[in-house]
C-alpha positions as CSV (number, residue, x, y, z in Angstrom):
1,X,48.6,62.0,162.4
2,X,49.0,64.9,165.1
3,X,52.5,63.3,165.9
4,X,54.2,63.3,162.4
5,X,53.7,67.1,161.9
6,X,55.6,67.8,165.2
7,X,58.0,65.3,163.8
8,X,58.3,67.5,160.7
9,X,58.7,70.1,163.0
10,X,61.5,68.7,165.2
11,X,63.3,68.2,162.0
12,X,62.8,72.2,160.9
13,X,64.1,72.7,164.2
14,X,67.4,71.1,164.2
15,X,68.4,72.8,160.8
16,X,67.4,70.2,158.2
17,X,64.5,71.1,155.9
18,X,62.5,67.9,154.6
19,X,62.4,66.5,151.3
20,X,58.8,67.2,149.4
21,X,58.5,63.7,148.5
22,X,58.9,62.7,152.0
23,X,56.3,65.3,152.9
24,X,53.7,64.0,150.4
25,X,54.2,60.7,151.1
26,X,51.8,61.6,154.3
27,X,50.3,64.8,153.8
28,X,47.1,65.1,152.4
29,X,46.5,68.1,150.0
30,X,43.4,70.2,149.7
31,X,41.6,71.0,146.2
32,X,43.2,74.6,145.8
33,X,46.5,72.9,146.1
34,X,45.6,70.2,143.7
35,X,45.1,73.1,141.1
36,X,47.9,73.3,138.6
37,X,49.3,76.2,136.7
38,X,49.7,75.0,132.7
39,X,52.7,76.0,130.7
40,X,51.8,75.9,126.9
41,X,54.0,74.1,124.5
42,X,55.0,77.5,123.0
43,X,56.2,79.2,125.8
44,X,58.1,76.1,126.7
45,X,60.2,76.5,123.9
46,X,60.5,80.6,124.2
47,X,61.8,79.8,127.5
48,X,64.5,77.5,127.0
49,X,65.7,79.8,124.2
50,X,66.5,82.4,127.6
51,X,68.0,79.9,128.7
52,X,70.3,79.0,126.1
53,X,72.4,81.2,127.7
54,X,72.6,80.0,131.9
55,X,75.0,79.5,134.1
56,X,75.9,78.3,137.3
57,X,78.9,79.2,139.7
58,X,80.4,78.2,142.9
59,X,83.4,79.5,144.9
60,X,86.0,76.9,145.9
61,X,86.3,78.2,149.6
62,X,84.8,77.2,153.0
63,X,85.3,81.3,153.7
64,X,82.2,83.3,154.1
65,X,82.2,86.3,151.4
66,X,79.7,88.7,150.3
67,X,77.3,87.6,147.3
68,X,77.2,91.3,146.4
69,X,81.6,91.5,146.3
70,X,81.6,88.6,144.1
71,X,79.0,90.2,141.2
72,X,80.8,93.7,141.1
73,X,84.5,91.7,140.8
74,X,83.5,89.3,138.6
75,X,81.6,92.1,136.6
76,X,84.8,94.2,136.6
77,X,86.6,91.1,135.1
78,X,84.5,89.6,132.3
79,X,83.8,93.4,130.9
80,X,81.3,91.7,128.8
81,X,78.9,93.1,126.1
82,X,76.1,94.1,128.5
83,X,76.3,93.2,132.5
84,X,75.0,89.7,133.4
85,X,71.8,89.1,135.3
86,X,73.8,87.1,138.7
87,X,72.0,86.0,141.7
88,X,72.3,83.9,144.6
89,X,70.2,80.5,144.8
90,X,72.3,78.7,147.6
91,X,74.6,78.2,149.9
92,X,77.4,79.5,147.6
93,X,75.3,78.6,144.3
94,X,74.9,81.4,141.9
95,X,73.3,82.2,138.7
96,X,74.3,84.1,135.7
97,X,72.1,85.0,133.2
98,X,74.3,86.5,129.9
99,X,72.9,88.0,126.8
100,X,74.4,87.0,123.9
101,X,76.1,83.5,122.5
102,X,79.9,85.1,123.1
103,X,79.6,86.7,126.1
104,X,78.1,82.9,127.5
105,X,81.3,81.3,125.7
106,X,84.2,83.6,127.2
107,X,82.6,82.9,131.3
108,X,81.8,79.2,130.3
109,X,84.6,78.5,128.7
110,X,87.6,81.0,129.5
111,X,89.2,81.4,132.6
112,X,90.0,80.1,135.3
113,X,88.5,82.6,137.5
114,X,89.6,83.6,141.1
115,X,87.7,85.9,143.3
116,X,89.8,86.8,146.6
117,X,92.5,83.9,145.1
118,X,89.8,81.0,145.4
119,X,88.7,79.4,142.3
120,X,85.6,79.9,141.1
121,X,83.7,76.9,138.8
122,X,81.4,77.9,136.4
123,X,79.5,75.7,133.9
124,X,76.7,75.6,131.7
125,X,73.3,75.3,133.4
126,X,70.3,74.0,131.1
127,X,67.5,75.7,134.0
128,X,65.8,72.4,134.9
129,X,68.4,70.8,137.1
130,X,68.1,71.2,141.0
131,X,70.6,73.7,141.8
132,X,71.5,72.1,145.3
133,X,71.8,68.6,143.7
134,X,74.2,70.0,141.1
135,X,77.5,68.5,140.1
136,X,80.7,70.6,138.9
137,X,82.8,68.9,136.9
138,X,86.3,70.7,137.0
139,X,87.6,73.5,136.4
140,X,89.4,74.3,133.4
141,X,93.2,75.4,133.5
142,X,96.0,76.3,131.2
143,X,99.3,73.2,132.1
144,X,102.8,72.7,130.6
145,X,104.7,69.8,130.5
146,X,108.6,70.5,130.7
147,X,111.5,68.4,129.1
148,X,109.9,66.1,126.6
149,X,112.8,64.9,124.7
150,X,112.9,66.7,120.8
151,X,112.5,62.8,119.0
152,X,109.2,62.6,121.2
153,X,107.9,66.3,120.6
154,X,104.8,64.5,119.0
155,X,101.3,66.0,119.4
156,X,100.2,62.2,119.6
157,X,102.5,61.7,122.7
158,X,101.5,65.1,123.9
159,X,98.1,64.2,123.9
160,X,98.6,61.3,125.9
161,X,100.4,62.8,128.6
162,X,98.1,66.0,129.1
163,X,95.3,63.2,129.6
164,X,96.8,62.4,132.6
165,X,96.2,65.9,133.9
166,X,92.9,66.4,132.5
167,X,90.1,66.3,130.0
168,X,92.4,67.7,126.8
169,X,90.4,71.1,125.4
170,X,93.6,72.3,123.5
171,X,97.1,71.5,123.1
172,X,99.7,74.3,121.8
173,X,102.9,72.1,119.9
174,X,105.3,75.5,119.4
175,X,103.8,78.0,122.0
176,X,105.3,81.6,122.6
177,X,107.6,81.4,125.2
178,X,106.0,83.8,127.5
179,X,107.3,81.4,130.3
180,X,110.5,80.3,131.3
181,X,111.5,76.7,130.3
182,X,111.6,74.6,126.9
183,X,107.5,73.5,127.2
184,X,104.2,72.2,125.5
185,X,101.4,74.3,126.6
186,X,98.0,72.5,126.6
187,X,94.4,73.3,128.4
188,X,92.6,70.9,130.3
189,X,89.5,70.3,132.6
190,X,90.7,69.3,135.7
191,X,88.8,67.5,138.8
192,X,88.8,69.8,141.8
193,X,88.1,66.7,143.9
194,X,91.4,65.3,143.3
195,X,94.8,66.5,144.1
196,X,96.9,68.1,141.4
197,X,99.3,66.0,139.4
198,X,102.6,67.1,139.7
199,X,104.8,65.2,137.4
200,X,103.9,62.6,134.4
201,X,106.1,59.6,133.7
202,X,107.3,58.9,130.0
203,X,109.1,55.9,128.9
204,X,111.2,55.5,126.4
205,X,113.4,52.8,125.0
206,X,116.6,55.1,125.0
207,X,116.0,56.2,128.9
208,X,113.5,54.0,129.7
209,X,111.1,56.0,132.3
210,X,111.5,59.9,132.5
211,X,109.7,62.1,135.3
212,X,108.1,65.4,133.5
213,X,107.6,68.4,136.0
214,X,103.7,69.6,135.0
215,X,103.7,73.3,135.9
216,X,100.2,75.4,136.2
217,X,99.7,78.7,134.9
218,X,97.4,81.3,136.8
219,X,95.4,78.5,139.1
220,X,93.9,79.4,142.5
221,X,95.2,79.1,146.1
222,X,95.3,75.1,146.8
223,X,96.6,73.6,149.8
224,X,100.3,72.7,150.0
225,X,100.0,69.5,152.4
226,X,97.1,67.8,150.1
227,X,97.4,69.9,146.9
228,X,93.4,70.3,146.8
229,X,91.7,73.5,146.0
230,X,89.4,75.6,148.8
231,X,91.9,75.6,151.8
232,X,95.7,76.5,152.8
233,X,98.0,74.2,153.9
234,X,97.6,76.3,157.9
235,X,94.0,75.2,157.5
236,X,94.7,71.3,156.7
237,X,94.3,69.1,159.8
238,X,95.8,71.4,162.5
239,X,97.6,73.4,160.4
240,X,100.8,72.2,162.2
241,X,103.6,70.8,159.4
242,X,107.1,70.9,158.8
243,X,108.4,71.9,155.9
244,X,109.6,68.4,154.5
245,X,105.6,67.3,155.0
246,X,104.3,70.0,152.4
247,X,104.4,67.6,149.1
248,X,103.3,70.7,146.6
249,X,104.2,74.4,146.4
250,X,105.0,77.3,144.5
251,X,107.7,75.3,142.4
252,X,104.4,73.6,141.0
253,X,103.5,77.5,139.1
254,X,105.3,78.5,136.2
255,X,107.4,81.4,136.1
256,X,106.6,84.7,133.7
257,X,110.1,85.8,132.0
258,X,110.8,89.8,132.7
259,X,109.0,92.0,130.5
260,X,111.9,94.5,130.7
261,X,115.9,93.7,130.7
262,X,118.0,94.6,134.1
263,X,119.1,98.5,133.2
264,X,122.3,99.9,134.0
265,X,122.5,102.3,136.8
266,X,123.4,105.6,135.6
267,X,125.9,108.3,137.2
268,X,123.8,111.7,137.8
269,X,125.6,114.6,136.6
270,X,125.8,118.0,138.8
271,X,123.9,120.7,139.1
272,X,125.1,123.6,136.8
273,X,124.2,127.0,138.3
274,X,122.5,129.3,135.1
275,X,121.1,132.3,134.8
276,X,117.6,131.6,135.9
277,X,118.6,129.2,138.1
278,X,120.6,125.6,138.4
279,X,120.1,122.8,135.7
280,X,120.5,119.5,136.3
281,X,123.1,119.0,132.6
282,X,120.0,119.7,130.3
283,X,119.7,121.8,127.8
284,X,120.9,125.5,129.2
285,X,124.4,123.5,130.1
286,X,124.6,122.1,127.0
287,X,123.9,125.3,125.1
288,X,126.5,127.2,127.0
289,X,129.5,124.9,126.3
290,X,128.9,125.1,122.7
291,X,128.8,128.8,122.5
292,X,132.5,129.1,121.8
293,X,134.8,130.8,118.8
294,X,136.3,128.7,116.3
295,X,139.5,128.9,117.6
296,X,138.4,127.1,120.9
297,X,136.8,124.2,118.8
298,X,139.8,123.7,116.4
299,X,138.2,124.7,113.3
300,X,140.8,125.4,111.5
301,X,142.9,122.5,111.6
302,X,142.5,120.7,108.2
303,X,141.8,117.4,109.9
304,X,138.5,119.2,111.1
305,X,137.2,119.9,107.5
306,X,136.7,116.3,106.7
307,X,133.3,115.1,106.8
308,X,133.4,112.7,109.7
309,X,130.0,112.8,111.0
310,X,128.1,109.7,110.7
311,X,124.2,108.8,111.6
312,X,122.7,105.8,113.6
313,X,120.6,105.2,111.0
314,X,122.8,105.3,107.5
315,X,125.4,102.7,108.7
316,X,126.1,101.7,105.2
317,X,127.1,105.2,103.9
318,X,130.9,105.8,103.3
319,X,132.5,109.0,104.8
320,X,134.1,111.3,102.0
321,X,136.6,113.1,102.4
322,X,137.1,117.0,101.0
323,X,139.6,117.0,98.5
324,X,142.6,118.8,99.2
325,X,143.1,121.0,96.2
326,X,138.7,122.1,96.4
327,X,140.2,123.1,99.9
328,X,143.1,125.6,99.2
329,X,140.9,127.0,95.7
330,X,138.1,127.9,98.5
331,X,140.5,129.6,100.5
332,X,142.2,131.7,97.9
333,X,139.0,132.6,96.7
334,X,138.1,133.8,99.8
335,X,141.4,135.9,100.1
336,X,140.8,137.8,96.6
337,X,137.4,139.1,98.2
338,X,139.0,140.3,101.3
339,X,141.8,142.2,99.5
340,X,139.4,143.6,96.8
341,X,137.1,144.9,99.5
342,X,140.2,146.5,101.0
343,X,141.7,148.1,98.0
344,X,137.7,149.6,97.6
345,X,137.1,150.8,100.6
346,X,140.8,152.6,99.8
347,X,140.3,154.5,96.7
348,X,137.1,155.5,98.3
349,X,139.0,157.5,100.9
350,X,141.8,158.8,98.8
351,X,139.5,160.5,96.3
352,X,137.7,162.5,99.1
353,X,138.6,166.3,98.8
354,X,140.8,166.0,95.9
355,X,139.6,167.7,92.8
356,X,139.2,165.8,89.2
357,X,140.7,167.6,86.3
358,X,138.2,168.5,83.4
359,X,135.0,167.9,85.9
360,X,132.8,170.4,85.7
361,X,132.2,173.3,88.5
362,X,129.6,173.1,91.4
363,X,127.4,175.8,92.4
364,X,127.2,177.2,95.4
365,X,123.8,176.4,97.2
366,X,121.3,178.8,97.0
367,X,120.4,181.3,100.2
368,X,118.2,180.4,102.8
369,X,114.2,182.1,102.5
370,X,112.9,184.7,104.6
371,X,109.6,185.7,105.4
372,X,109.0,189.7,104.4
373,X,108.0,190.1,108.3
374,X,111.2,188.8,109.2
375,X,113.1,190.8,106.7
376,X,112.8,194.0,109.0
377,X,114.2,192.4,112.2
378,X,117.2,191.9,110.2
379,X,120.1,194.2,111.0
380,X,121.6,195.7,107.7
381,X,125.2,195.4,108.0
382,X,128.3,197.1,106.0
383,X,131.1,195.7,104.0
384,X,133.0,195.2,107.1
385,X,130.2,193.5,108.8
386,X,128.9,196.3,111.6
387,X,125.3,198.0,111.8
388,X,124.6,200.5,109.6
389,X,123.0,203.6,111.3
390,X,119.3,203.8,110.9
391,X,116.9,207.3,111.0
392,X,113.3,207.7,112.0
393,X,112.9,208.7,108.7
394,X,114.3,205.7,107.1
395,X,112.3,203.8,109.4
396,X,108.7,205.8,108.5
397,X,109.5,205.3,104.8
398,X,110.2,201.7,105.3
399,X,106.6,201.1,106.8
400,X,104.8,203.2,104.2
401,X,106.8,200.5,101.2
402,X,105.4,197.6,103.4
């Protein structure tokens, strides 16, 4: 007995942890470890409610990486209802608790999901299952298959060529073409243990067997030498290959169409010195070559009076034209004002300063007021217009009438 715990030891030692059934097989167990803790029928079932909503992840990589990095990014990328509960239970295991029955169907069932450019696997998890011993089935991915012949476009025929890519989850007959290429667009669970297919063989009595390119959309960093997932082609074997050895690339990934059209390159107009400084041909420019007289712009050429000016959004209205004899009555109309002011403003002057027979005669305007006190400063004068001579007298008898 003393030497099969320094076995267990030895094997401690050398990094490998025992089994517990291996343990038990020779260990003998004392009565407080015989005593068992009793889960009740009741809370059985509240507990695998919880966990209705379990999953478990793994990172297709042989990289180390931060546990912590991977719950903030993944976080940031779900943007789910409420943050998931994650943590680590392995050697690049992980759990995620969600909280609600759409937030478990978008990680589960959505994606794929990179972290760093490596894949990430994520499946359901039922909480009973041995985490280390657990299997991942695939990874689910969005493929199209390019150049099926029109008379074949059949979702039947679809369907069996997107099971030679994967397990078929959907398959999109008329998809929008966000990509380039005439395609079917189909999602499928693909085994990350195998390489990825590439092309898909259909044969038809008309051209008997056709290769189909299979292009990915949005799939992680796989290798270029082996086409599996977790490692680059620099990391396969040595790393050393020529270029004729790689049997996949980037020709595998389908190709976006441009968002935006190629624009025209456009020829940048001068700077125009203004008054409060230089513009570039705005709006001070443009307002300064359209103050000008009417003479300058032509105005009164009668071409100019039609109605030519048309608007990018009234295509179907017809231009009409001003008739020539509304023209020439406008414009004599305009004359008889002019001349009728003139004559006016003519009479007006002539009748200044000439008298009117039979009107009656104005009177002179009355003599300005003065103040008694003021009346005594006031010089009499004679007919001729000089002083008159004045006494003391004169002057005594003045005050006494005042």
């Amino acid at each position: 007995m003393a030497g099969e715990p320094a076995a267990v030891g030895s094997d401690v030692a050398g990094g490998q942890e025992p089994e517990i059934e291996d343990l038990l097989s020779h260990l003998e167990l004392n009565e407080d470890e015989l005593d068992d803790v009793v889960i009740g029928s009741e809370d059985a079932k509240e507990y695998q409610k919880e966990a209705r909503w379990l999953a478990i992840g793994k990172v297709l990589t042989q990289r180390s990486f931060s546990s912590e990095d991977l719950f903030e990014k993944m976080k940031s990328v779900w943007n789910l209802s409420r943050d998931p509960i994650c943590r680590e239970v392995g050697e690049n295991l992980f759990i995620f608790q969600m909280h609600c029955l759409g937030d478990w169907k978008k990680v589960v069932h959505q994606g794929p999901w990179t972290f760093r450019g490596w894949g990430l696997l994520v499946e359901d998890y039922d909480g009973l299952s041995d985490t280390e011993k657990f299997i991942f089935s695939g990874m689910q991915v969005w493929a199209q298959i390019h150049g099926i012949p029109e008379l074949y476009r059949k979702k039947e025929v679809i369907d069996d060529l997107a099971r030679r890519v994967g397990m078929v989850r959907e398959i999109q007959m008329t998809p929008k073409l966000y990509f380039e290429g005439n395609y079917v667009r189909f999602r499928v669970k693909i085994d990350v243990t195998k390489p990825l297919m590439r092309f898909v063989s259909l044969t038809i009595p008309e051209l008997g067997k056709k290769r189909l390119a299979v292009k990915y959309e949005k799939v992680p960093f796989f290798c270029k030498r082996c086409g599996l997932f977790g490692h680059d082609h620099e990391e396969c074997g040595d790393g050393v290959w020529e270029e004729k050895q790689l049997q996949y690339g980037t020709w595998m990934l389908a190709v976006r169409k441009s968002s935006q059209p190629p624009q025209e390159l456009r020829r940048s107009t001068p700077r125009v010195p203004t008054r409060g400084g230089f513009s570039s041909g705005g709006g001070s420019s443009a307002t300064a070559q359209r103050k000008r007289s009417s003479g300058d712009a032509g105005l009164d050429k009668d071409d100019d009076l039609l109605t030519t000016a048309e608007s990018p959004l009234k295509d179907n209205m017809q231009i009409v034209p001003v008739e020539k004899d509304v023209e020439k009555s406008a414009r004599k109309k305009l004359e008889l004002d002019v001349k009728t002011t003139d004559v006016n403003e003519t009479e007006t002057e002539s009748l200044e300063g000439s008298e009117i027979p039979g009107a009656p005669e104005v009177p002179p305007p009355p003599p300005p007021y003065v103040k008694n006190k003021d009346r005594s400063k006031v010089r009499k004068l004679d007919e001729n217009g000089n002083p008159l001579a004045t006494s003391t007298a004169s002057s005594e008898e003045d005050r006494r009438a005042q």
